[in-house]
MIKOLFI-751990 format. One record per residue (C-alpha): residue in one letter; y negated, z negated, x negated. Coordinates in pm, whole numbers, plus 50000, padded with zeros to 5 digits. Each point is the difference from the previous one (the first is absolute). Example, Ala and Ser with C-alpha at 12.3 -4.5 7.8 and 13.67 -1.06 7.14 Angstrom:
# residues 2
A504504922048770
S496565006649863
# end
This chain:
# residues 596
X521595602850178
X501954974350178
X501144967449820
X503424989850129
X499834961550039
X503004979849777
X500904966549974
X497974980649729
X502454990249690
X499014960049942
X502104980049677
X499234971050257
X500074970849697
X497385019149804
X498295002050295
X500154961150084
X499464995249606
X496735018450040
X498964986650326
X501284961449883
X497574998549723
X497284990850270
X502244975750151
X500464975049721
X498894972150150
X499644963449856
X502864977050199
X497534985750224
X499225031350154
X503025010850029
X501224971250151
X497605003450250
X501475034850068
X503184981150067
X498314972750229
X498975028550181
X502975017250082
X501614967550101
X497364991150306
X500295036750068
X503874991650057
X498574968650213
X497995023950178
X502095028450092
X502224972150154
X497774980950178
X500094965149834
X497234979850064
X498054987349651
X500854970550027
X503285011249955
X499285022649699
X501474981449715
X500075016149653
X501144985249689
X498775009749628
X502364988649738
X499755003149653
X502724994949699
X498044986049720
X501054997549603
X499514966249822
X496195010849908
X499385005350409
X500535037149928
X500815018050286
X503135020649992
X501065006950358
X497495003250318
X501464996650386
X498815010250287
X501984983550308
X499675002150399
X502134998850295
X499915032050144
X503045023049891
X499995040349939
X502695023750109
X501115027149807
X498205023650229
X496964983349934
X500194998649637
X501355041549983
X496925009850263
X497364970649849
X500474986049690
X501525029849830
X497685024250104
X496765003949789
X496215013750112
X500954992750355
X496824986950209
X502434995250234
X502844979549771
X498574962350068
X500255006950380
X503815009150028
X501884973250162
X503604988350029
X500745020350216
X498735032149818
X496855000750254
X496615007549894
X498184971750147
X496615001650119
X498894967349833
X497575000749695
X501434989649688
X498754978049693
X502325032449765
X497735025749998
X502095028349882
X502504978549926
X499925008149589
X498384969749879
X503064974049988
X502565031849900
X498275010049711
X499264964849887
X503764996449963
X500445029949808
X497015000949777
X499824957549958
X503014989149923
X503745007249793
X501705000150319
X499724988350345
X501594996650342
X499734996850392
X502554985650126
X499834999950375
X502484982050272
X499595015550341
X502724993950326
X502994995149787
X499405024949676
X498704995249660
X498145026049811
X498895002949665
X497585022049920
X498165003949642
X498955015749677
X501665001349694
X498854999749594
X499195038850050
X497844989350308
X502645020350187
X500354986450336
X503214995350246
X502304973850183
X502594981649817
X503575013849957
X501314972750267
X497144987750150
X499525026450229
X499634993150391
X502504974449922
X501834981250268
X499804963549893
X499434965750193
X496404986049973
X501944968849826
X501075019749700
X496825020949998
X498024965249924
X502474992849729
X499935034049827
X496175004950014
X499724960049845
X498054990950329
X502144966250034
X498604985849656
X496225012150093
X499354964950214
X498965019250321
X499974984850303
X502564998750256
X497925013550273
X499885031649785
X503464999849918
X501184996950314
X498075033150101
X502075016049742
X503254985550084
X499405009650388
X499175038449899
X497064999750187
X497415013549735
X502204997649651
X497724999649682
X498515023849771
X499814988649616
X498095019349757
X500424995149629
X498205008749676
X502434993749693
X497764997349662
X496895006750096
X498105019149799
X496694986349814
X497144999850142
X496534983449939
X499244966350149
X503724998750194
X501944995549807
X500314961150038
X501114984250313
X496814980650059
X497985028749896
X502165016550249
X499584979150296
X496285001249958
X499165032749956
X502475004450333
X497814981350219
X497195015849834
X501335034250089
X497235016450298
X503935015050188
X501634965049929
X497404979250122
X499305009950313
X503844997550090
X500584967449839
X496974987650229
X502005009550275
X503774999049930
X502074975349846
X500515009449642
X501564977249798
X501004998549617
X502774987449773
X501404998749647
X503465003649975
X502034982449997
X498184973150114
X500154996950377
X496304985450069
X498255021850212
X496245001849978
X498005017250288
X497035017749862
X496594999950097
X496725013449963
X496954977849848
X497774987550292
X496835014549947
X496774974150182
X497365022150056
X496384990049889
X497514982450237
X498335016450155
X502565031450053
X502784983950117
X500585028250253
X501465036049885
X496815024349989
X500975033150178
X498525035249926
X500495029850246
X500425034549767
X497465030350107
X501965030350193
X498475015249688
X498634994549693
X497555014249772
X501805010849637
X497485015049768
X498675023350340
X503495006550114
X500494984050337
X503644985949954
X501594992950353
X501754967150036
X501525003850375
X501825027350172
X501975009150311
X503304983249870
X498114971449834
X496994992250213
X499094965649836
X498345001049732
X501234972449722
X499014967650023
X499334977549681
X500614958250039
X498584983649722
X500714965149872
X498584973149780
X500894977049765
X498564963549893
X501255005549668
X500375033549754
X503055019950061
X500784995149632
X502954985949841
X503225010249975
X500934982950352
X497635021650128
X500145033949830
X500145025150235
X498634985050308
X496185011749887
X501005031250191
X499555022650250
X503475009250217
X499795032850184
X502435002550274
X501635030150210
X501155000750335
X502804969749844
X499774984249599
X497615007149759
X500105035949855
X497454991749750
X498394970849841
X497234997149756
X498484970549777
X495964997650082
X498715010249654
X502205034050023
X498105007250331
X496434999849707
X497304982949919
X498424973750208
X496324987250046
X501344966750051
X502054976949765
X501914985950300
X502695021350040
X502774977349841
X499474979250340
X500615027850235
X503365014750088
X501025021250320
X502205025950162
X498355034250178
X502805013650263
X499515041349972
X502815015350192
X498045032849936
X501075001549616
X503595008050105
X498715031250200
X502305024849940
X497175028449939
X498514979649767
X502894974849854
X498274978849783
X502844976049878
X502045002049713
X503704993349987
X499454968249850
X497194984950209
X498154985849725
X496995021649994
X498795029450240
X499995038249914
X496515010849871
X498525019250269
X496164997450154
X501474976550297
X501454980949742
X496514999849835
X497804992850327
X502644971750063
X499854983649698
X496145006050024
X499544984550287
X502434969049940
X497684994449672
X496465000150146
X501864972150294
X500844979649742
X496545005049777
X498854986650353
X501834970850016
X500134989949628
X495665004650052
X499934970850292
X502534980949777
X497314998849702
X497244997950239
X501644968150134
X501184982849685
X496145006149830
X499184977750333
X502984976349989
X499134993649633
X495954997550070
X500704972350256
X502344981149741
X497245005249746
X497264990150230
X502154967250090
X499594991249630
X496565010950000
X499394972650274
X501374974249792
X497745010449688
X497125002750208
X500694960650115
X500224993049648
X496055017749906
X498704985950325
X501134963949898
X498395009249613
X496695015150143
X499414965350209
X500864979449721
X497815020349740
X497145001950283
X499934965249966
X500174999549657
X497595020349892
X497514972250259
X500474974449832
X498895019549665
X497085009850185
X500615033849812
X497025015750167
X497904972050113
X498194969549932
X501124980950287
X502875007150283
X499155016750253
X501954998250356
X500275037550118
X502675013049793
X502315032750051
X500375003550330
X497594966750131
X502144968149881
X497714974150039
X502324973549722
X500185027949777
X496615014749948
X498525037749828
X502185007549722
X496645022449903
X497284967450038
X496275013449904
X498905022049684
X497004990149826
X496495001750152
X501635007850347
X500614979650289
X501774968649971
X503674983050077
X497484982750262
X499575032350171
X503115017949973
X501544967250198
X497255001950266
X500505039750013
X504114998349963
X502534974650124
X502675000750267
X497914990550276
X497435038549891
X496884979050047
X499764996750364
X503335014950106
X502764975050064
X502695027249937
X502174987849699
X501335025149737
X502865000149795
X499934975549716
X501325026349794
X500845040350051
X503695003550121
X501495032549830
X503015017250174
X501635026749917
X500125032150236
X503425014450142
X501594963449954
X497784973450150
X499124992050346
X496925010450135
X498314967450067
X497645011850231
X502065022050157
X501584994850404
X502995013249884
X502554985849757
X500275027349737
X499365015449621
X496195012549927
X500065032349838
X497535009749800
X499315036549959
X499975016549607
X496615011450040
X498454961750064
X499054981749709
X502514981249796
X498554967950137
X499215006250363
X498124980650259
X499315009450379
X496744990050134
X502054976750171
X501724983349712
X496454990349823
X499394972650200
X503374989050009
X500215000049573
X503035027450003
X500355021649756
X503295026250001
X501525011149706
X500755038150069
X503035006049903
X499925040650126
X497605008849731
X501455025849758
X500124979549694
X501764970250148
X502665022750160
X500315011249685
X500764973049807
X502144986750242
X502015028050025
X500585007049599
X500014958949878
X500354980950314
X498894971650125
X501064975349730
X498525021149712
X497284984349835
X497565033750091
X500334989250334
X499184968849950
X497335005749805
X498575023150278
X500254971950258
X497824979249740
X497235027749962
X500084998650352
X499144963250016
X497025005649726
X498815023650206
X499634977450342
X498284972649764
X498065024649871
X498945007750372
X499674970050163
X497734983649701
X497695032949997
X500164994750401
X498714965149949
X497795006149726
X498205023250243
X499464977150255
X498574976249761
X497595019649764
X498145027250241
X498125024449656
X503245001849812
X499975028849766
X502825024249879
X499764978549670
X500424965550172
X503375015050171
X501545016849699
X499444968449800
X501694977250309
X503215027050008
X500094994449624
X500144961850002
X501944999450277
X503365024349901
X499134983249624
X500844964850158
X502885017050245
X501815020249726
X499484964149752
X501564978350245
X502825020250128
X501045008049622
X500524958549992
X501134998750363
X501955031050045
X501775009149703
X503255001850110
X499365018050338
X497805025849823
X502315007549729
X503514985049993
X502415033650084
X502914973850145
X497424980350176
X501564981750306
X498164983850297
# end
């Protein structure tokens, strides 16, 4: 059997009906479809971008409702244009058509050139482009029925550029004279696209929604970074030139991080190839960062990734739709990943509306790939901020340790003059001050205060080295290594003790705080440094160098101690510590709001 091959019977507005449903875009985005096809007009005729000057104006009810949405730029259409381009539907080739019905090799922001049709049929009640090109006026549109056509007399219409201002309202639209002498010399004309009662949609409705949710549009931002887009409510005349938030980047990544893609990639076992003869770069991924979250509604959007073709994005994802991160950083990172190789025409990944790519397994590696880059990122982000924030908690940490090292002198002292654990004052004391004297003293039926001055002191009998009059703590990562050449941090490592000493720092009295230990990392890390726990664990810390440097003492001075005569010195000792600081440190030990 042969099948004879017929032409295929389309009702074409069932067809668009069916195919429109998908293209029921909120105003934003189809405003961007518009902004597109107006640089494409720049393009195709060669004007610079600085010259590119497009005006959105909206008609607004008394309640800032929007009821009419323009689209207006200085670059005309002729009727051949709009019959061979704008009329014709599904064309890859539509966008591209120029003036002078030639398919132009330049690449085009219009895709298939769909987008900004069907968002006049399918968005609003009616709507027009009315275009001035070299003398004629055409107006072009669809009707209630979303039937489209030219106006009865508006077509190819021989009319000065004078009355073609006045008919289209251009002259009560404030626009400068630069740009309406263009028109009025019939160099480029003007193409005006309007959308008469918009249909609702979510979250555009308003004209300040509007406006933000046009600059937070992935296809309108990237032109209004580099065009000049303005916008207006008519009929006031102020025009406002829109912008995109400047984003400062945090310290530390100030530049844009760049990621090469694989020529393949691993999916599941599959090896998914990424290059090939007619795209031999592989897609590159430029990520960004951001001081702040990309929250906010002056910022939605933005937390994305843009993926762009050989020219504009053809798809464009938020982060958390690319799935689930290690890292809790990704509101700070934003980026673009240029993959020409999506538009392949073996493999076309993009859809007509360039919002999100066709599923496929290069679609899948892609996305893959962009994810684990930014898991990458987002890691060294953390991994720098759990830093960042250990320094600012270790800065406090200093001050708090200043604050026990002035207590411990003054209850040293203290507890001297009570003579707490002697009958008379000795002049060794923790760490050799000779003014100060043993906190420990002698233990009865051992040797005497006579003795331990004799044995102890800062002179060490016959040794004319002089020790610390008392130990000085530090704390590790933060302070200065005294005893170091070189000007810098000493870190301790989380397998010293929690109070460390070198062999070098004995006879120097230093003790070091080690702040890498598990627990304190801990702590600071869940409660921070201005939580009483922390504080608290600085204080322990300080018991237990008193509790050192009196057992220390006490075995220089009594020579047959026993395991009793220790445990019953610890015991005295934290009993008089924990006593004292409860008078002394209330408030640093247990105040939540407690402020050096």
């Amino acid at each position: 059997m042969k099948i004879v091959a017929e032409k295929p019977t389309i009702d074409i507005n069932a067809a668009l009906d069916l195919i429109g449903k998908d293209f029921r875009f909120n105003h934003a985005k189809g405003i961007a479809e518009w902004i597109k096809n107006s640089v494409d007009a720049y393009n195709l005729s060669d004007v610079p971008d600085s010259d590119q000057n497009i005006i959105i104006s909206f008609v607004v009810s008394s309640n800032d409702y929007v009821q009419e949405i323009d689209v207006l730029d200085f670059v005309g259409m002729s009727k051949e244009k709009i019959d061979q381009g704008f009329k014709v539907w599904f064309s890859p080739e539509a966008a591209q058509i120029t003036n002078e019905s030639i398919l132009s090799q330049k690449k085009t922001y219009g895709g298939h050139g769909n987008g900004g049709k069907f968002y006049m049929r399918q968005m609003f009640q009616e709507s027009l482009a009315t275009t001035y090109f070299y003398g004629r006026l055409n107006v072009f549109g669809f009707n209630k029925n979303k039937q489209y056509g030219y106006d009865e007399k508006y077509k190819d219409y021989i009319i000065e550029p004078e009355e073609a201002i006045r008919i289209t309202g251009l002259d009560k639209r404030g626009l400068a004279k630069p740009w309406l002498d263009n028109i009025l010399s019939k160099s480029n004309g003007f193409s005006l696209i309007q959308g008469i009662r918009p249909k609702k949609s979510p979250g555009t409705n308003y004209r300040i929604q509007l406006a933000e949710k046009i600059i937070q549009n992935p296809q309108a931002r990237r032109l209004i970074m580099r065009k000049e887009v303005f916008i207006q409510t008519l009929p006031e005349l102020r025009l406002t030139k829109l912008t995109v938030p400047r984003i400062s980047p945090k310290a530390g990544f100030e530049e844009p991080i760049e990621y090469v893609c694989p020529p393949k990639i691993d999916l599941f076992g599959k090896q998914i190839k990424m290059t090939n003869k007619n795209y031999p770069d592989p897609p590159k991924l430029t990520l960004y960062t951001s001081e702040d979250p990309l929250k906010g509604a002056s910022r939605f959007g933005i937390n994305s990734i843009d993926f762009l073709g050989e020219i504009g994005i053809v798809a464009s994802y938020q982060i958390h739709e690319l799935g689930r991160f290690s890292s809790g950083f990704t509101d700070f990172v934003y980026g673009e990943c240029i993959c020409p190789i999506m538009e392949d025409e073996d493999e076309d990944c993009v859809r007509n509306d360039r919002e999100k790519f066709i599923n496929s397994d290069r679609t899948d590696a892609l996305l893959s790939w962009v994810q684990d880059c930014i898991d990458e990122l987002t890691s060294a982000l953390e991994l720098k901020h759990r830093k960042d924030k250990k320094q600012r908690d270790l800065k406090d940490t200093s001050s708090f340790n200043q604050i026990l090292n002035t207590w411990k002198n003054r209850f040293v002292k203290a507890l001297l003059k009570e003579q707490l654990f002697g009958d008379d004052i000795g002049r060794t004391g923790i760490g050799g001050d000779e003014d100060i004297g043993s906190i420990i003293g002698r233990s009865p039926g051992k040797k005497t205060g006579k003795r331990a001055e004799k044995k102890g002191g800062s002179k060490g009998g016959q040794e004319t080295k002089k020790t610390p009059a008392q130990p000085n703590v530090l704390i590790s990562s933060h302070d200065i290594d005294p005893l170091s050449e070189e000007e810098k941090p000493y870190d301790c490592d989380p397998r010293q003790p929690a109070v460390h000493q070198r062999p070098i720092d004995v006879s120097h009295g230093i003790y070091w705080i080690n702040t890498s230990k598990p627990l304190a990392s801990k702590i600071l890390t869940l409660e921070g440094s201005d939580s009483p726990r922390w504080r608290s664990y600085l204080f322990q810390r300080y018991v237990d160098i008193i509790v050192k440097e009196a057992i220390f003492e006490l075995g220089k001075r009594e020579l047959d101690l026993t395991a009793d005569d220790v445990n019953r010195k610890i015991d005295e000792i934290i009993s008089r510590v924990s006593d004292q600081a409860t008078e002394d440190l209330e408030g640093f030990l247990f105040d939540i709001d407690y402020k050096l």
